[in-house]
C-alpha positions in Angstrom: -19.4 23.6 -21.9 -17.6 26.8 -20.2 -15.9 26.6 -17.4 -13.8 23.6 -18.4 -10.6 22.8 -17.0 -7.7 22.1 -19.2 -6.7 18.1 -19.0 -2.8 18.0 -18.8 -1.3 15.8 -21.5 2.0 15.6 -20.8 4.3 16.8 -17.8 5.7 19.9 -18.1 3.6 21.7 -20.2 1.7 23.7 -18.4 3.2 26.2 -15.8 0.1 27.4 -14.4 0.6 26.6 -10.5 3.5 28.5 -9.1 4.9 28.4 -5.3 4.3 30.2 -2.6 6.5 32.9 -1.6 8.1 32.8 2.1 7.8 36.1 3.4 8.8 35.3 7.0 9.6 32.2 8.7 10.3 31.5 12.6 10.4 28.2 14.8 7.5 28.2 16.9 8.1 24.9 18.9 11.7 23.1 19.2 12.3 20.2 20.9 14.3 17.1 20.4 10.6 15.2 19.4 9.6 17.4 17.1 10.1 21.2 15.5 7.7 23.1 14.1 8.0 26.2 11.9 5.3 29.6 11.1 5.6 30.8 8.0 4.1 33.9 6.3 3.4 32.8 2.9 2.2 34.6 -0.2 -0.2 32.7 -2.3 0.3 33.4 -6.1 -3.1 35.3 -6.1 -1.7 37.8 -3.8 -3.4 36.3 -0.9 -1.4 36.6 2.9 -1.2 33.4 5.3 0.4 34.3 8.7 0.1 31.1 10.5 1.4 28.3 8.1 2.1 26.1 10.3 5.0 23.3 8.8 6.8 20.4 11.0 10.5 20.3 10.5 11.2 16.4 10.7 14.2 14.2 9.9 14.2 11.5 7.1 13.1 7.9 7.5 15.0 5.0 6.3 12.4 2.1 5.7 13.4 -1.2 4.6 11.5 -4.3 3.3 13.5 -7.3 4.2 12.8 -10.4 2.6 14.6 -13.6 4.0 16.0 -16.7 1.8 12.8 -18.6 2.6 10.6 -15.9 1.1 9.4 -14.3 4.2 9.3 -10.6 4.8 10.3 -9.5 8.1 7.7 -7.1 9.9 7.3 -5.5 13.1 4.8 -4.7 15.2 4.7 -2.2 18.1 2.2 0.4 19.3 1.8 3.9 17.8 1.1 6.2 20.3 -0.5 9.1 17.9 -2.9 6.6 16.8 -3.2 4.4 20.4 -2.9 1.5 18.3 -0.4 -1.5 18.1 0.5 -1.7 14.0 2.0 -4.0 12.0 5.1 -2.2 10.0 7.8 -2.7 8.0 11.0 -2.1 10.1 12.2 1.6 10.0 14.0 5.1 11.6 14.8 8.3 11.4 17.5 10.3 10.7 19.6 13.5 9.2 20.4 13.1 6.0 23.1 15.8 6.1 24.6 13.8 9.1 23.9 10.1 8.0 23.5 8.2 4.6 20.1 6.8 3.7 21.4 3.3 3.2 23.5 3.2 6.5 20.4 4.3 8.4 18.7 1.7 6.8 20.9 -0.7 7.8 21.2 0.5 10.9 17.6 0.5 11.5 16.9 -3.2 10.5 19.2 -4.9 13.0 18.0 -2.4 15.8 14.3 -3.5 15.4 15.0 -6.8 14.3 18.5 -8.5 15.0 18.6 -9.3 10.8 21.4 -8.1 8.6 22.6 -8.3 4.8 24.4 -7.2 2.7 22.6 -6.9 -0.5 20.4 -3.8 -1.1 18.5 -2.0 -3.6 16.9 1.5 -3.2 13.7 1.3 -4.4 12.2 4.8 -4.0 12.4 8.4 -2.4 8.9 9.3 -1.3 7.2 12.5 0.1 5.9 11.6 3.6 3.0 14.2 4.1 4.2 16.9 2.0 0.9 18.5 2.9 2.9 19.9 6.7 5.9 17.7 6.8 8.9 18.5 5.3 10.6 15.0 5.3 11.0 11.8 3.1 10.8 8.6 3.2 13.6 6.3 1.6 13.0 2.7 0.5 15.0 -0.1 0.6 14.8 -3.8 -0.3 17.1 -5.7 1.7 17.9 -9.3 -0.1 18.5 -12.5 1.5 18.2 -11.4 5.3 19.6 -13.6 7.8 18.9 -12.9 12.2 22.5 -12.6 13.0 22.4 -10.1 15.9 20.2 -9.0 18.9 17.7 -6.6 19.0 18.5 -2.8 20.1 16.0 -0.6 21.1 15.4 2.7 22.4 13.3 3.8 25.2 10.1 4.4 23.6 10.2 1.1 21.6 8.5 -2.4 22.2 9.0 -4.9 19.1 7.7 -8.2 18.6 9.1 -9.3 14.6 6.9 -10.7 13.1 7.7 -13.4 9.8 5.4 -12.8 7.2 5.5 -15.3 3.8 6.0 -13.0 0.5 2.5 -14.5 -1.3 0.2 -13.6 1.9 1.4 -10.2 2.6 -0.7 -8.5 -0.5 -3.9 -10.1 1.4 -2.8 -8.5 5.0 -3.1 -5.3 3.1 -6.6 -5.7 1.5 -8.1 -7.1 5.1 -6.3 -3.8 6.7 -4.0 -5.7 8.7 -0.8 -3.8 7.3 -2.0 -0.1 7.0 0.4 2.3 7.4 1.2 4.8 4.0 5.2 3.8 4.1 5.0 0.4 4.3 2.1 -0.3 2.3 4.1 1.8 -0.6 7.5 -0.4 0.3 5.4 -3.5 -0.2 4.2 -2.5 -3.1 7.2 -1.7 -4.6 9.6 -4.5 -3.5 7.1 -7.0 -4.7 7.0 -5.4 -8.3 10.7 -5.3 -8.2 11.4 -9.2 -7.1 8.9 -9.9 -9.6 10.6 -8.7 -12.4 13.9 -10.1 -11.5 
């Protein structure tokens, strides 16, 4: 059969896709909520795109907190983008050439929650939507999680936490009770990682 595309056996071999070249870039929109940036990009075939349209966003710091009684602390809050009220694992933004992945983290978990620890574990570095967004999304398990402190939210936020046991979260995200990308991958991870320990 012609026309066949090659399959890819190993990583690496094949350097067949190739970047796009940035001919010119300029911020279009700036505010502290959000930036957004044109580019004029060059595809590798030669082709011109003049309106490229990429969001400049910080990092997040999300964190999948599991208590000493097997319970994973969530929160849920409304998302205005989506006019819904979601169930999420607690998380934040921030710079990472200001501020340290793990101390947002931190940060973030006794802001939207009022629990602290000290025993972490980076699990991953994701790409949020690399598709228009240039950020990423850290992941941390956070051991042993004990409600020390008070909550400390911003303006735009309303938080109810909400205690979750470790063996019924999988099922919340089957019956699309817990369906947002960051924390569905978080879960995933920190449950393959206590499970091998």
């Amino acid at each position: 059969m012609t026309g066949k595309m090659p399959v890819l056996q190993e990583w690496g071999k094949r350097a067949m896709i190739k970047k796009w070249k940035i001919l010119k870039s300029k911020l279009a929109f700036n505010n502290k909520w959000v930036t957004i940036r044109q580019d004029e990009v060059e595809l590798p075939k030669g082709e011109i795109i003049d309106d490229f349209f990429v969001i400049v966003r910080p990092d997040i710091a999300l964190v999948f907190p599991v208590t000493e009684n097997q319970e994973i602390v969530f929160v849920r809050q409304y998302r205005h983008a989506t006019g819904e009220i979601l169930l999420e694992l607690p998380a934040g933004s921030f710079h990472p050439e200001i501020e340290d992945a793990e101390i947002a983290a931190r940060r973030e978990l006794e802001e939207e929650t009022g629990y602290v620890t000290e025993d972490w574990v980076k699990l991953a570095t994701l790409y949020d939507n690399p598709i228009k967004d240039t950020n990423k999304i850290h992941l941390f398990l956070a051991k042993n999680v004990q409600l020390t402190g008070k909550q400390n939210l911003d303006i735009t936020e309303e938080v109810e936490v909400v205690l979750i046991p470790i063996d019924r979260v999988m099922t919340k995200i089957t019956n699309g009770e817990i369906r947002v990308s960051g924390t569905v991958a978080a879960t995933f991870l920190g449950i393959n990682y206590l499970s091998q320990r």
